[in-house]
ZADO-1210 file (C-alpha; in nm, 4 decimals, padded with zeros to 6 digits):
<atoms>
<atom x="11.2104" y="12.2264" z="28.4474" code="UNK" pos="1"/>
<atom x="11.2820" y="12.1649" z="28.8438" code="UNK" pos="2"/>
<atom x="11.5775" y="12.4388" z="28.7843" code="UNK" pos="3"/>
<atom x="11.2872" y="12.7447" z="28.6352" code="UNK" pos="4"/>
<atom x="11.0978" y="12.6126" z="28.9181" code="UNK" pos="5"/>
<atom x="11.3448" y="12.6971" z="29.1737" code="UNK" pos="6"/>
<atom x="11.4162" y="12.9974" z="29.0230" code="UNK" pos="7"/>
<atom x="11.0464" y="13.1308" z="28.9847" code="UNK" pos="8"/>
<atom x="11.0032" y="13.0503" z="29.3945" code="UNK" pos="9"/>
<atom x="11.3427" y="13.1938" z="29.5026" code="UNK" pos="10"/>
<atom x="11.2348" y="13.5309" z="29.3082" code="UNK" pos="11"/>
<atom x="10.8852" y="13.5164" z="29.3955" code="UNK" pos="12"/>
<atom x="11.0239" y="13.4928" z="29.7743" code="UNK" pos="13"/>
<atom x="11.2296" y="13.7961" z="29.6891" code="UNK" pos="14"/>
<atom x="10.9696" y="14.0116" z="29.5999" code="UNK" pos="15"/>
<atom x="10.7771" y="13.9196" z="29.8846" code="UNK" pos="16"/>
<atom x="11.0539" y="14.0912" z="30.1110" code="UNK" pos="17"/>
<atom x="11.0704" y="14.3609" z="29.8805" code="UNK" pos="18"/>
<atom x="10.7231" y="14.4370" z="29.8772" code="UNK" pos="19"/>
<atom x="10.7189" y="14.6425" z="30.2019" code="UNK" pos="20"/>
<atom x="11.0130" y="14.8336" z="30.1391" code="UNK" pos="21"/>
<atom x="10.8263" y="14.9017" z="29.8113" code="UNK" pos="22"/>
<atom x="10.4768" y="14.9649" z="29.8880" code="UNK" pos="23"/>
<atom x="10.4898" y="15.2447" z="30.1763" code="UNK" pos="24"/>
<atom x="10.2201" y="15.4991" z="30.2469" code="UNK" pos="25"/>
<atom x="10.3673" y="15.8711" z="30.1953" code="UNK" pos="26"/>
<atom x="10.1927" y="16.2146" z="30.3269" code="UNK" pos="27"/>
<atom x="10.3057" y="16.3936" z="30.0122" code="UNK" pos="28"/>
<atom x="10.4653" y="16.3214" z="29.6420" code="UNK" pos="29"/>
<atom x="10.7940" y="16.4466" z="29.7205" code="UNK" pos="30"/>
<atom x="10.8292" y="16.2292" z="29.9829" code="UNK" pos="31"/>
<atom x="10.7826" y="15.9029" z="29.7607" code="UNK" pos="32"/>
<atom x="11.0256" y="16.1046" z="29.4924" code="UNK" pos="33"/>
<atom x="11.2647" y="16.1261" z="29.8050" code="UNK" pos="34"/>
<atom x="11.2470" y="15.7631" z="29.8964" code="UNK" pos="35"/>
<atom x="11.2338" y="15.6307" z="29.5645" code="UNK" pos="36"/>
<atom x="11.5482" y="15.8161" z="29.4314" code="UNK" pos="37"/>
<atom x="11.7560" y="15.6653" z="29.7528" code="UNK" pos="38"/>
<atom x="11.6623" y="15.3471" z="29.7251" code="UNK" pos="39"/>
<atom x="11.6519" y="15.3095" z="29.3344" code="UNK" pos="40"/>
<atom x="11.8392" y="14.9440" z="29.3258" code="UNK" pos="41"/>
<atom x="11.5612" y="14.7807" z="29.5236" code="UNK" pos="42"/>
<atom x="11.2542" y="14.9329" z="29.2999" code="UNK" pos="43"/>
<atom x="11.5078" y="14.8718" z="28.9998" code="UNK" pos="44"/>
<atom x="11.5531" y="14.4892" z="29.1628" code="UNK" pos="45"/>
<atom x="11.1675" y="14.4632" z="29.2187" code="UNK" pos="46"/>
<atom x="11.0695" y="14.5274" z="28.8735" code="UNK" pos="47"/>
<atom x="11.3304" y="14.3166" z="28.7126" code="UNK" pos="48"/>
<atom x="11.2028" y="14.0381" z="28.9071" code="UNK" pos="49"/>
<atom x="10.8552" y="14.0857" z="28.8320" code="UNK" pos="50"/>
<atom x="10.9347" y="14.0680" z="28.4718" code="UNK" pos="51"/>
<atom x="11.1248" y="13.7648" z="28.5350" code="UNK" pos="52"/>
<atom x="10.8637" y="13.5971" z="28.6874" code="UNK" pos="53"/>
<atom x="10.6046" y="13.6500" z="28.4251" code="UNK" pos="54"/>
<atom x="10.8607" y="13.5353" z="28.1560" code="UNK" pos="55"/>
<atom x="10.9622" y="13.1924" z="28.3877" code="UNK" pos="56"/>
<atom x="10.6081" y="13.1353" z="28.4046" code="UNK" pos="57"/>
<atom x="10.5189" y="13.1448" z="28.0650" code="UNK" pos="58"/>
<atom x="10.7697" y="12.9230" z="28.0001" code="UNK" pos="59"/>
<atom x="10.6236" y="12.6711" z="28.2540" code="UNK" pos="60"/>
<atom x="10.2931" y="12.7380" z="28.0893" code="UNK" pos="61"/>
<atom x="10.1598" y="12.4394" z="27.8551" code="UNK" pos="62"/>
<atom x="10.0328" y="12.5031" z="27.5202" code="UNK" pos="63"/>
<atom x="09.7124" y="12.4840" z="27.6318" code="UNK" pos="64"/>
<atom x="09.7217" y="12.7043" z="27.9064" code="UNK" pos="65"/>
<atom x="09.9564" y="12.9880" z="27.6994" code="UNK" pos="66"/>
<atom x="09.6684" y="13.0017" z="27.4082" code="UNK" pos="67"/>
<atom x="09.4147" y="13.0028" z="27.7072" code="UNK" pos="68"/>
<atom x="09.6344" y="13.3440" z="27.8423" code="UNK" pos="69"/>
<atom x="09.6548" y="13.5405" z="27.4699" code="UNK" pos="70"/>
<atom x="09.3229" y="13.4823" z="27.4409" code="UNK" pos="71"/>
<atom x="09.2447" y="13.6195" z="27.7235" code="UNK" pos="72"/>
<atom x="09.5352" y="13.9298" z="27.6954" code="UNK" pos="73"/>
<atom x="09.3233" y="13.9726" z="27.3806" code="UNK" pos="74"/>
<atom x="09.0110" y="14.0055" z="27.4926" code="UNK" pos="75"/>
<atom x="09.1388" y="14.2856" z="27.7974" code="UNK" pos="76"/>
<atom x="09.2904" y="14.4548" z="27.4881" code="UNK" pos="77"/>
<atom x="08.9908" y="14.4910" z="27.2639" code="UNK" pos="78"/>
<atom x="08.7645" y="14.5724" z="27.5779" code="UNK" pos="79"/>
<atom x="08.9983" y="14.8664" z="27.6243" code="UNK" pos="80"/>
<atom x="08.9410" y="14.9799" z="27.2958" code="UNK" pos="81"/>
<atom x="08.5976" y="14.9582" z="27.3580" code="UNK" pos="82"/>
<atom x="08.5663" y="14.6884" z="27.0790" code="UNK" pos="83"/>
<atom x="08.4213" y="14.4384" z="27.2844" code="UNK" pos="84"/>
</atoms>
């Protein structure tokens, strides 16, 4: 447990450096196309963490509070749909 706790902090810390390299303001499309293509790895990097984080957290998620979070996941779906 104190291991995927680690692990969720050291990547969360990661993305926080990331995050300006990532998030930069652009004057035109081609620009971000530009940027993006040459630094691939670290958008590639950012996203795999992301996804690693929500998985760590689920996992550090009690029963309680994971049926709390489809419930909710379900109710964002179905007011999408326009269901709700």
């Amino acid at each position: 447990m104190e291991n995927i706790k680690q692990k969720l902090e050291n990547l969360i810390k990661r993305n926080e450096e990331l995050k300006p390299l990532i998030f930069k303001n652009y004057k035109t499309t081609k620009e971000l196309d530009d940027y993006r293509k040459k630094n691939i790895k670290i958008f590639q990097e950012f996203n795999d963490n992301q996804e690693q984080i929500q998985q760590l957290e689920w996992e550090l998620m009690t029963p309680e509070e994971r049926k709390a979070e489809e419930e909710l996941v379900e109710k964002m779906k179905l007011k999408r749909e326009g269901k709700l």
